[in-house]
C-alpha positions in Angstrom: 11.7 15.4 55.3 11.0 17.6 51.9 12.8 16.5 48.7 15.2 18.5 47.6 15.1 17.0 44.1 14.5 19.2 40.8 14.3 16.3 38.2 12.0 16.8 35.6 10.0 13.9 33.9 11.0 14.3 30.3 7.6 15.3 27.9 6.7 12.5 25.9 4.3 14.2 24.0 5.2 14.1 19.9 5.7 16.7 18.1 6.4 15.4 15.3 4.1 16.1 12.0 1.9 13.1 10.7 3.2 11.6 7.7 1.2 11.6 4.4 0.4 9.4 1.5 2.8 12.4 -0.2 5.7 12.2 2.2 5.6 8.2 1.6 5.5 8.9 -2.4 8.6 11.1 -2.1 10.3 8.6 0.2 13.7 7.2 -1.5 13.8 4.0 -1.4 17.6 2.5 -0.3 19.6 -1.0 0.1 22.8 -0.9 1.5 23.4 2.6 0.7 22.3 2.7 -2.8 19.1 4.1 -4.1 17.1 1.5 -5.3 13.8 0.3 -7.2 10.2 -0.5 -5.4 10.4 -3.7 -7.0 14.3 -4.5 -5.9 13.6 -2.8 -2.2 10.6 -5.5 -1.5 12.6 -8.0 -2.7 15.4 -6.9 -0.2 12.7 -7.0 2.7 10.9 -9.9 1.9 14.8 -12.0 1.9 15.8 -10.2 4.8 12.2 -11.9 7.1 12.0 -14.9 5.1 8.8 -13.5 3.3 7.5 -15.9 0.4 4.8 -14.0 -1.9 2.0 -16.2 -2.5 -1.5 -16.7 -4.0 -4.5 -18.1 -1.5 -8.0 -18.5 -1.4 -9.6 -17.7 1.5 -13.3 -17.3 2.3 -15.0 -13.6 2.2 -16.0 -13.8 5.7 -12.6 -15.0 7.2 -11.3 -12.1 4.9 -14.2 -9.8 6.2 -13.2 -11.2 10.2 -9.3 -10.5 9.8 -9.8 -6.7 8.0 -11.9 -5.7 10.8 -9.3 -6.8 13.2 -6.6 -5.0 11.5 -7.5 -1.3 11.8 -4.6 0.1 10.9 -2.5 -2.9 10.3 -2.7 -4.6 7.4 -5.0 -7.6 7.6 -2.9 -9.9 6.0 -0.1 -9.2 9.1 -2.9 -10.2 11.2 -3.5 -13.4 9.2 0.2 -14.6 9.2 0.6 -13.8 12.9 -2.5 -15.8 13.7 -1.2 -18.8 11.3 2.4 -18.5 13.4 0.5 -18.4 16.9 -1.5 -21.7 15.8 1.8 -23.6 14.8 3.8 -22.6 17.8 0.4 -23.5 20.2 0.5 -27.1 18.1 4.1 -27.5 18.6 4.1 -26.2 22.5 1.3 -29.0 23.0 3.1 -32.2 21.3 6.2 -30.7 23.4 4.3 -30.7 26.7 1.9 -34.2 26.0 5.6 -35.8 25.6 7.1 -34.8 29.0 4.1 -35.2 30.8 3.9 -38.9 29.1 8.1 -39.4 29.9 7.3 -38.1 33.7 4.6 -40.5 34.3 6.4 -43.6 32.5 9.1 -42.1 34.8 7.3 -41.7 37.8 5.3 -45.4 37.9 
């Protein structure tokens, strides 16, 4: 039987023009409505995710390792999402040592 349908597949191609460092430099910069400083606007962000600014020293080539990841992230994303993934691992592996332990105390 032949389909009868005419649905077309919406284009998903983007037409929209690539920002520049200009467009970003003209940005206005707004918290609830009101037009705002850099310096108040990243302090709005950084309370909004729970974001601490602090200093660290880390070794050049663990530096070097984490900007070539990044491309065109910013390395130190990389660094805090890497940090997060090792502290959820830990925490997933003391979870799971425990019920295995509690199933086999349960199970003898």
């Amino acid at each position: 039987m032949k389909s009868t349908s005419t649905t077309k597949m919406p284009d998903t191609s983007d037409d929209a023009p690539r920002l520049t460092q200009a467009d970003f430099d003209r940005a206005r910069l707004r918290v609830a409505g009101k037009d705002v400083s850099r310096a108040e606007w990243q302090s709005s962000v950084r309370a909004r995710v729970g974001k601490q600014r602090i200093n660290i020293m880390l070794d050049a080539p663990i530096v070097e390792h984490f900007k070539a990841m990044a491309g065109e992230r910013g390395y130190q994303t990389i660094i805090n999402d890497t940090l997060r993934r090792v502290i959820e691992t830990g925490i997933l592996e003391a979870n799971l040592r425990r019920i295995i332990r509690e199933e086999l105390a349960h199970n003898s």
